[in-house]
C-alpha positions as CSV (number, residue, x, y, z in Angstrom):
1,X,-11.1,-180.5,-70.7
2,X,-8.6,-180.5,-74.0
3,X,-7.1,-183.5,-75.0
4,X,-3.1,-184.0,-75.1
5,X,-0.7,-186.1,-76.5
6,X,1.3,-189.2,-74.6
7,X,4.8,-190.2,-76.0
8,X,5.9,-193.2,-74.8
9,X,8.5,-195.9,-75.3
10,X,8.1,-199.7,-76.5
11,X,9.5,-201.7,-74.8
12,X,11.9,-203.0,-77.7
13,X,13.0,-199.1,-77.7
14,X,10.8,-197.6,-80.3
15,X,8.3,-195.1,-79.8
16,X,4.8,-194.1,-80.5
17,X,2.1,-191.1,-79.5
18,X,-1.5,-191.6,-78.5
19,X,-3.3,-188.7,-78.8
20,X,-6.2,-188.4,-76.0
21,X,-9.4,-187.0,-75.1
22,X,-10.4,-184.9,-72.3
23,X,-11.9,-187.8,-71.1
24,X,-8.1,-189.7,-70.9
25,X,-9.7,-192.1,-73.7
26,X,-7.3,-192.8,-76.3
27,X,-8.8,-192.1,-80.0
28,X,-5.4,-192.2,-81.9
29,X,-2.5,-194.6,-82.3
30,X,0.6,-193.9,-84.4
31,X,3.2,-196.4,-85.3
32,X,6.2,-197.2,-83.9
33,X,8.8,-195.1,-85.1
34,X,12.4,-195.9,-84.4
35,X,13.6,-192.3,-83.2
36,X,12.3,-190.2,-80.7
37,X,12.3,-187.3,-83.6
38,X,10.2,-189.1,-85.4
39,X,7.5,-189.5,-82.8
40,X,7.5,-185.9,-82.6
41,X,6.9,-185.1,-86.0
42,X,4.2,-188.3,-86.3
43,X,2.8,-185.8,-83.6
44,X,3.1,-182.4,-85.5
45,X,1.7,-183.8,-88.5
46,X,-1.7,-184.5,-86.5
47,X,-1.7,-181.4,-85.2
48,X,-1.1,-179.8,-89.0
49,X,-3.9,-182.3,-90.5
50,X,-6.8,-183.2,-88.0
51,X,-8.9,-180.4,-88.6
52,X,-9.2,-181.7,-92.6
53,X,-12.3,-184.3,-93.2
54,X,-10.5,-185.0,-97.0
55,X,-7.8,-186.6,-94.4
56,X,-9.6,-189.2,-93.2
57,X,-9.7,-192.8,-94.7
58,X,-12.8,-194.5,-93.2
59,X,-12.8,-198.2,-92.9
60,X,-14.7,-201.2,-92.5
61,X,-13.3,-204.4,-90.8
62,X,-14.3,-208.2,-92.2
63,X,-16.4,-208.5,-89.1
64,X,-18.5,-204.7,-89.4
65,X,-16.4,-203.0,-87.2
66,X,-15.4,-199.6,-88.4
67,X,-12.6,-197.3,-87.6
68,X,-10.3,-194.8,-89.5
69,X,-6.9,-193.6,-90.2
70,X,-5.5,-190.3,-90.3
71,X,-3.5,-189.5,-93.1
72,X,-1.0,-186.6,-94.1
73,X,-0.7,-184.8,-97.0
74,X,1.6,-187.3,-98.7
75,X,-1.0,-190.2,-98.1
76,X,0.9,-192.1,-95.4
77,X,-1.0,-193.0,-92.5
78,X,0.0,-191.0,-89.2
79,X,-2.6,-192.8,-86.7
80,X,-5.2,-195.5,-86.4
81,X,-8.0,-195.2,-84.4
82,X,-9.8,-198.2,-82.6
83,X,-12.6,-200.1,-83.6
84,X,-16.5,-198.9,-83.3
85,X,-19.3,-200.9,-83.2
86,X,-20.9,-198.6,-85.8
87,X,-20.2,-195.9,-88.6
88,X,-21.9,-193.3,-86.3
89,X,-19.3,-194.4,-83.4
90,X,-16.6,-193.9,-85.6
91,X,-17.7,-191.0,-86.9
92,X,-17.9,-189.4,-83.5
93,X,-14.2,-190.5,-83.0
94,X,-13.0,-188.5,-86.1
95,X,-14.9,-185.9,-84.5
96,X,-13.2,-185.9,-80.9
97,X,-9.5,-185.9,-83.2
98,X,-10.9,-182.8,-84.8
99,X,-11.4,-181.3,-81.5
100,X,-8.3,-182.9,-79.9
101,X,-5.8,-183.3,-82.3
102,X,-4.5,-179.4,-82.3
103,X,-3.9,-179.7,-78.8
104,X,0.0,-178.9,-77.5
105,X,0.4,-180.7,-74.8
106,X,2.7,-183.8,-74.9
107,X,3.0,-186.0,-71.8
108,X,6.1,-187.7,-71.9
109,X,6.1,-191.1,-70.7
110,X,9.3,-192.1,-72.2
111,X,11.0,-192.9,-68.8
112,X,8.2,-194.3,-67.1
């Protein structure tokens, strides 16, 4: 099963995109953007950059944990993903966005 997109609303009124697996797990968080538009584009810039390794800041945490961020063209972060236990985990996780992250389908939870 292909992964998809879920747009959703804060509830102070901002929104933000998770993109998801086939398995419904999320592996990528954007920020919180202020307009709706902007959301949309967070989510056409994934779509435009995931398949690109050079695009992908890998990080440690303090405590070992890794994860990664997505980045765009203009080096400003687009998503985060969560934090693995290992590098191998995380790389796995860049791996699933890869696969994901071209996907077309946006669920719009807004109004939920």
């Amino acid at each position: 099963m292909a992964g998809w997109y879920e747009l959703s609303k804060s509830t102070d009124g901002q929104f933000r995109f998770v993109l998801k697996a086939g398995n419904a797990e999320t592996i990528l968080t954007s920020e919180l953007y202020t307009v709706r538009a902007s959301a949309e584009n967070g989510i056409a810039s994934v779509q435009k950059n995931c398949a690109d390794d050079t695009r992908y800041e890998r990080k440690e945490a303090r405590d070992g944990r890794h994860y990664f961020n997505l980045k765009a063209a203009n080096h400003q972060v687009i998503g985060s993903s969560q934090m693995y236990a290992s590098a191998a985990s995380c790389e796995k996780g860049i791996e699933s966005v890869k696969h994901n992250g071209s996907s077309t389908k946006v669920k719009d939870k807004t109004d939920s």
